[in-house]
C-alpha positions as CSV (number, residue, x, y, z in Angstrom):
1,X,-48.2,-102.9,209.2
2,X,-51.5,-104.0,210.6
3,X,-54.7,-104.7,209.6
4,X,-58.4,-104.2,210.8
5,X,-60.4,-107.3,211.4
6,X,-63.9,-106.7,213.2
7,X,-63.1,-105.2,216.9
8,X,-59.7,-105.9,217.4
9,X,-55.8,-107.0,216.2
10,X,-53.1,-108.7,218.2
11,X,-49.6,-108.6,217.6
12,X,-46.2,-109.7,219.4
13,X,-42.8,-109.7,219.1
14,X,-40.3,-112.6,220.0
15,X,-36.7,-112.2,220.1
16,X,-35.1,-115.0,219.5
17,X,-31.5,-114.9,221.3
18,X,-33.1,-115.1,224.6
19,X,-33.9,-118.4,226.1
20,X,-36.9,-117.8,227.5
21,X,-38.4,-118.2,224.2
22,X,-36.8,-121.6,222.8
23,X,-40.3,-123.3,223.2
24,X,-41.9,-120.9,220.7
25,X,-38.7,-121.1,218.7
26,X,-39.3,-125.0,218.8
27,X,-43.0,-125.1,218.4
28,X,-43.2,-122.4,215.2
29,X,-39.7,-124.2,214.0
30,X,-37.9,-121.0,213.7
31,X,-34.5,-120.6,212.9
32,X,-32.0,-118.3,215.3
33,X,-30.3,-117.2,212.7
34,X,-32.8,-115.9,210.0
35,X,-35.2,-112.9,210.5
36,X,-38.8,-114.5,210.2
37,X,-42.2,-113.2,210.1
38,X,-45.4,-115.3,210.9
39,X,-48.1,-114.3,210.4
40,X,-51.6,-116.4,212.2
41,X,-55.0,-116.0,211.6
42,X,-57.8,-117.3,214.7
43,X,-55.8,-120.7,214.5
44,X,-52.8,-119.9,216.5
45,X,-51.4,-123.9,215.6
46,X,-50.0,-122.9,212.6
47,X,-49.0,-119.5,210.7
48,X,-50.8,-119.0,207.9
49,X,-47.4,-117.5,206.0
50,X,-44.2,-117.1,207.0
51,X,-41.7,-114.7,205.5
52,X,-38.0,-115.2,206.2
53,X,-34.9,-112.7,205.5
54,X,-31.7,-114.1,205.3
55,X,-28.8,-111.3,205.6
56,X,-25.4,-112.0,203.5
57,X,-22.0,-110.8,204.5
58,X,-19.6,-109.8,202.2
């Protein structure tokens, strides 16, 4: 999902089991183990909301 502010959206995608990306992992505090969504406004400092998924085995 995306939405439409004035002229123009950004977007990426990180995945997390590469090591490459341990100092956004770090920075953002994101867990390797739970399926997260940030999402950032013009302040790219902080997300302003998160959304995590955590996945059970049974």
């Amino acid at each position: 999902m995306a939405f439409y502010y004035r002229e123009r959206v950004a977007f990426g995608f990180v995945q997390l089991n590469s090591s490459y990306t341990e100092e956004i992992q770090k920075k953002y505090k994101v867990p390797r183990d739970i399926e997260s969504l940030l999402l950032f406004n013009e302040n790219i400092n902080r997300p302003v909301a998160s959304f995590k998924h955590v996945r059970y085995s049974y």
